[in-house]
C-alpha positions in Angstrom: 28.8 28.2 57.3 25.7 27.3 55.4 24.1 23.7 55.7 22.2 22.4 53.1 19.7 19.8 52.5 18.5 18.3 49.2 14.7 16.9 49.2 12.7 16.0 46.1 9.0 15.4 47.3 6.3 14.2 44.6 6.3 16.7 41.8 8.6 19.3 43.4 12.2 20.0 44.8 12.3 21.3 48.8 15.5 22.3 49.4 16.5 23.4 53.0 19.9 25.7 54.2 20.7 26.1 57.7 22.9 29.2 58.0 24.9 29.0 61.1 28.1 30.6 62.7 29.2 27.3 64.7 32.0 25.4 63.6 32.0 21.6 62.3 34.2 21.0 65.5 30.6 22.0 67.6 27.8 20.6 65.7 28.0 18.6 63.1 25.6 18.7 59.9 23.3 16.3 61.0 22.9 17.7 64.6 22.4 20.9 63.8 19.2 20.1 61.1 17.6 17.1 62.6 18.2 18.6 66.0 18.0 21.7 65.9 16.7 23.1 62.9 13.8 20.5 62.8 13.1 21.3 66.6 12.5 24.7 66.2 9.8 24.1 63.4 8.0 21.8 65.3 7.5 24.4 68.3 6.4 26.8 65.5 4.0 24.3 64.7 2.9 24.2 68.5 2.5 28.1 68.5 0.5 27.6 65.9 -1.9 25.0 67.4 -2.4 26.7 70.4 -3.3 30.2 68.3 -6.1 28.5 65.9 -6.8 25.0 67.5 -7.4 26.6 70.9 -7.9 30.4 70.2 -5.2 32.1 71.8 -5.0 34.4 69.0 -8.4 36.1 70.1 -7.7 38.7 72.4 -10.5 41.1 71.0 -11.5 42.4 74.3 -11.3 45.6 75.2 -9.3 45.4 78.4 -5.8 44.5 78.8 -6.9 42.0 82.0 -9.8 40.1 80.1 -7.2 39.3 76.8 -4.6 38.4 79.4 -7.0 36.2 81.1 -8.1 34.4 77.6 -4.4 33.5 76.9 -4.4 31.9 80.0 -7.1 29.6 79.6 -5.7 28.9 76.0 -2.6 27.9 77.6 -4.3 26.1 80.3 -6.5 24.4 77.6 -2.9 23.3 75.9 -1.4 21.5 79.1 -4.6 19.8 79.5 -4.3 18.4 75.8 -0.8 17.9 76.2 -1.3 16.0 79.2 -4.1 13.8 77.4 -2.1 13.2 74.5 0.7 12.4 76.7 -1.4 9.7 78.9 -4.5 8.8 77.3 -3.9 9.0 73.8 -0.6 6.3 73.3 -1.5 3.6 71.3 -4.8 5.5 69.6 -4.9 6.4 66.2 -5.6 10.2 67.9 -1.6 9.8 69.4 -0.3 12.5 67.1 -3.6 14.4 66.0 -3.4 18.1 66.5 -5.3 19.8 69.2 -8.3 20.7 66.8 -8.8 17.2 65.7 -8.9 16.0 69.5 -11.2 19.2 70.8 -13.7 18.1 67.6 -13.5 14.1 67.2 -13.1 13.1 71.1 -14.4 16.2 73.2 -16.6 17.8 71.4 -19.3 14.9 71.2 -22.4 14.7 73.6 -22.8 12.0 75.9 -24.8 11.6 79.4 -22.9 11.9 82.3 -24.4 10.4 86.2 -23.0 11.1 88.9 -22.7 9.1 92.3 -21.1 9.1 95.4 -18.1 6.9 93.9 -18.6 6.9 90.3 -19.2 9.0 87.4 -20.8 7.6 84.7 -20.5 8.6 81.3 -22.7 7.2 78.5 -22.2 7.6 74.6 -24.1 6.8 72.3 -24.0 3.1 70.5 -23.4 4.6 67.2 -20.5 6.8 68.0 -17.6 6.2 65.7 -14.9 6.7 68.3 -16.1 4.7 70.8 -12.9 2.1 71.0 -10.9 4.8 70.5 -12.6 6.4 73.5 -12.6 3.0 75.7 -8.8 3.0 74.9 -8.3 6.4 76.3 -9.7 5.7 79.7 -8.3 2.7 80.1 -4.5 4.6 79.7 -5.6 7.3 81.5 -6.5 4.5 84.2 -3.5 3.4 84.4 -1.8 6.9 86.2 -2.6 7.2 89.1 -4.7 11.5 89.9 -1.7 13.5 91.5 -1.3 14.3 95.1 0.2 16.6 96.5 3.7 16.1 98.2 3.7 15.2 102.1 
């Protein structure tokens, strides 16, 4: 069974064909592109986020332990931004950037940072171009409550 897709975009065709050995009777047409198909690009396109927005494909070290240990922090370093864009990033114009875009626009910037017994200050500078964007973000991330541990 072969599934195909007809697209014009400006200036070119993009035809798509989904080859597939289920039967109408268990996934229809739709379903099985939109849902399926399309699903499995877009975790591609994750893959590929985490290899060159947050250099998991570096693993140049000479044991196996330290390239082990760089994958994990890659994959740390994608929860993290998952969780942000997840929390803090709804309702920004960052809600669907890509992790590079996030690591260079909104963490990547310098900013003074005081710390007090109940507070922690951070301080940007006035002529930062992100700095709504910014108050927006904390004021999400405000709203969830830091995790505690169960009982």
């Amino acid at each position: 069974r072969v599934i195909g897709k007809a697209e014009y975009l400006p200036g070119k065709a993009n035809p798509r064909f989904v080859v597939t050995n289920l039967s109408p009777r268990d996934a229809d047409a739709q379903y099985l592109y939109e849902d399926l198909y399309c699903a499995r690009g877009e975790m591609e396109n994750r893959i590929k986020e985490q290899q060159l927005g947050l250099f998991a494909d570096r693993t140049s070290s000479a044991t196996l332990r330290a390239n082990q240990l760089r994958l994990y922090f890659s994959s740390f370093a994608y929860v993290l931004l998952h969780g942000l864009r997840r929390l803090g990033l709804t309702g920004t114009a960052f809600a669907k950037a890509q992790s590079t875009t996030i690591r260079l626009k909104l963490l990547k910037i310098g900013a003074r940072l005081h710390l007090t017994v109940r507070k922690v200050w951070l301080s940007f500078s006035e002529a930062s171009p992100y700095a709504s964007d910014i108050a927006q973000i904390l004021a999400n991330l405000k709203q969830h409550p830091a995790w505690s541990p169960p009982g």
